[in-house]
N, C-alpha and C positions, 0 to 999 in steps of 0.2 A: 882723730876722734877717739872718744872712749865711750867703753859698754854703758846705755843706760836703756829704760824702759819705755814701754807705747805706750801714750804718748806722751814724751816729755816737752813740754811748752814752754817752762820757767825755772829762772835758776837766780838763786838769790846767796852773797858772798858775804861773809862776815868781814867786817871793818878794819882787823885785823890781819887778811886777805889770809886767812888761812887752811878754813874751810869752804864749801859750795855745797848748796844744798837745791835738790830737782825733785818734785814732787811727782809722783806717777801713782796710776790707782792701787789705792790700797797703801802705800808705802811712799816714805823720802827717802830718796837715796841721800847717801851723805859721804864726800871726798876731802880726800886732805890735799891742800895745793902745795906743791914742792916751791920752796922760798928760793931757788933758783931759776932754775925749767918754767915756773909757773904752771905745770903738766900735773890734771888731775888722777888721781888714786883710791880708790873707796878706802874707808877707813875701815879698822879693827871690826866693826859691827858696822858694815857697806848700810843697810836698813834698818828703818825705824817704821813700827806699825802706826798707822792714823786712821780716822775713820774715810769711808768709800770717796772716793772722788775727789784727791785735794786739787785745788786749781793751783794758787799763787800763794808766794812764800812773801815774807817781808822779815828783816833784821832788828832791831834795834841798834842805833848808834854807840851803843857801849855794849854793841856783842854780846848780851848775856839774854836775849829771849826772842823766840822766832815766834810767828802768828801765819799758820795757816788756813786758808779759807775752802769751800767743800763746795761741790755745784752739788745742787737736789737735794742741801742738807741743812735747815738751819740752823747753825753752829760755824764756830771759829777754832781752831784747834790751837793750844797754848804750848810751848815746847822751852824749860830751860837749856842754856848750852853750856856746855860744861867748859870751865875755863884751861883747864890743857891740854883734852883729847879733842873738844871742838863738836862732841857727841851731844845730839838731842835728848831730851827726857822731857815725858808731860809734866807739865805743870800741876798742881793740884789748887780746884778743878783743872782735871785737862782741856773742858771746852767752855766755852760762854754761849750765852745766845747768840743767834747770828739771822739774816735775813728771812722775814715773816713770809715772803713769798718762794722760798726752797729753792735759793739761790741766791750764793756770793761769789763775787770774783773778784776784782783786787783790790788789794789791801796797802796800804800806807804806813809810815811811822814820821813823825814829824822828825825835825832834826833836833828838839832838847829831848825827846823821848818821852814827853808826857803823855802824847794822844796818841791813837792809830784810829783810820778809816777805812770800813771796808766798802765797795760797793756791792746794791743789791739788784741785777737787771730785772729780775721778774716782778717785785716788786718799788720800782720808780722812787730809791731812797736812799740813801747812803746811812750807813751803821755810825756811829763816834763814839768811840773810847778813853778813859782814862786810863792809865798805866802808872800801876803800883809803883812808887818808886823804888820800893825793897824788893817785892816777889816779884813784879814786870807783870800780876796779871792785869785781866784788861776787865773794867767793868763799864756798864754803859753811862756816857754823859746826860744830861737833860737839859733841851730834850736827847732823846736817844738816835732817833733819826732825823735829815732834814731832807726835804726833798728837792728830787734830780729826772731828769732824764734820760731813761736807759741806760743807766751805767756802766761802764767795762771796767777801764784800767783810771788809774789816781796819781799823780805826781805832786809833791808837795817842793816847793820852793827852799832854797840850803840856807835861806833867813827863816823861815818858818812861818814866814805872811801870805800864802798863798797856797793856793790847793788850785788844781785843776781835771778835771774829770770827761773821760771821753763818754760820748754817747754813742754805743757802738751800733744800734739801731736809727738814730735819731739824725745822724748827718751833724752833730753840734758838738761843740766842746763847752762846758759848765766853767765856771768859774767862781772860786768865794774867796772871798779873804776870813784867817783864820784871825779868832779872840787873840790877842796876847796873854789876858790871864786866863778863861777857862778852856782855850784850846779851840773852842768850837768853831762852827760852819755858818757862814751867812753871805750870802748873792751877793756878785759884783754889782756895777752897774755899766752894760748891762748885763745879764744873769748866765746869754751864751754869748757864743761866737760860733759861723757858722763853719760846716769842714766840709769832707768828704763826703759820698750817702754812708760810708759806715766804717769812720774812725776808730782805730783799734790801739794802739801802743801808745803813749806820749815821753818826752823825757823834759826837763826841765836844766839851763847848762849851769854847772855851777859858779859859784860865787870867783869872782879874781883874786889870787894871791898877792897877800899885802906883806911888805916887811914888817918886822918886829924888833928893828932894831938899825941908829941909823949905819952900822957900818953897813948892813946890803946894802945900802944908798950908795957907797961910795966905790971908789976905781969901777966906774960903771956899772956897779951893780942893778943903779936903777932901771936900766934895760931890760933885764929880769922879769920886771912888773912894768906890762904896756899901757897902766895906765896914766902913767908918770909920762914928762914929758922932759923931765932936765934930772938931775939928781936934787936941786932944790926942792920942788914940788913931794918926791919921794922923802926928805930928812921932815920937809912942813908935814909929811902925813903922821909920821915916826912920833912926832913930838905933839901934837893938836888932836892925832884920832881920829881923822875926816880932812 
């Protein structure tokens, strides 16, 4: 174990694997991950000040902007990361709007980085954002919200076609599939599926490792990737793309 704060719930790791970042009231801690050990360390400035209550952190996939979400606040807190030291810095604005009902909990980033969602449990909505491509800040799509039930936590799919959302009151899990072009949110069919009486965490597993070239195909490489069946099939993916 290492030192951190009451009560620390979430911990969210840059893409890079080189920082971690744990949200606790009032403040993020922020560690630098030893590229051997993998054994964290607070970095040069251990904390960064946020507004009261951050819940959940989310990354972006090119490492350069974190979004945290606040319970009892509505607001999103916006943080760039600095690209050597790994160190947070608000955004200007540092915050966006955030759930109308005074309360957000988690937050999302798709996998090309254009959108992020946050959920909002007190008020039965999920938040949708665009993301600056230059500055990473986030402003609201339109519509701005769509609606859910009881939202917790948000997983988004490592193709970018799919969101999935617990209901952490509600005993259900949401489901939407995402726009391809403007990012946004719209019911499966059907809109849940049923869980637990009160689903908390989700994860989503990711995508299978494909070759990029055919010599991993060959002296058995195709073993490598199980979803090959001969090394043929693995050179037909190499060369076809499917």
């Amino acid at each position: 174990t290492v030192a951190a704060g009451f009560p620390s719930l979430v911990i969210a790791v840059t893409p890079d694997g080189r920082s971690a970042y744990v949200p606790i009231p009032d403040d993020i801690l922020q560690y630098d991950i030893d590229p051997v050990s993998g054994g964290l360390s607070p970095k040069a400035t251990a904390t960064v000040a946020t507004p009261p209550l951050p819940l959940f952190i989310a990354v972006t996939p090119d490492g350069e902007s974190a979004y945290v979400t606040h319970f009892l606040d509505e607001i999103v807190s916006q943080y760039d990361i600095d690209p050597v030291s790994g160190a947070l810095s608000p955004k200007t604005p540092a915050t966006v709007a955030g759930a109308r009902g005074g309360a957000s909990s988690g937050v999302a980033v798709t996998p090309d980085g254009k959108s992020a969602y946050v959920s909002n449990p007190f008020d039965d909505t999920i938040s949708q954002y665009d993301i600056d491509p230059l500055s990473g800040g986030l402003s609201p799509k339109t519509p701005a919200i769509v609606a859910t039930a009881r939202p917790n936590f948000i997983a988004v799919t490592p193709d970018g076609k799919s969101a999935y959302v617990t209901g952490g009151f509600d005993g259900t899990v949401s489901q939407y599939d995402i726009d391809p072009v403007s990012g946004g949110l719209s019911p499966k069919t059907p809109p849940t599926v049923a869980a637990d009486p009160s689903p908390l965490g989700i994860a989503v597993r990711p995508m299978p490792r494909v070759p990029t070239s055919k010599e991993q195909c060959k002296q058995r490489g195709w073993r490598n990737f199980p979803q090959f069946k001969n090394q043929g099939e693995c050179v037909s993916f190499v060369e076809r793309g499917k």
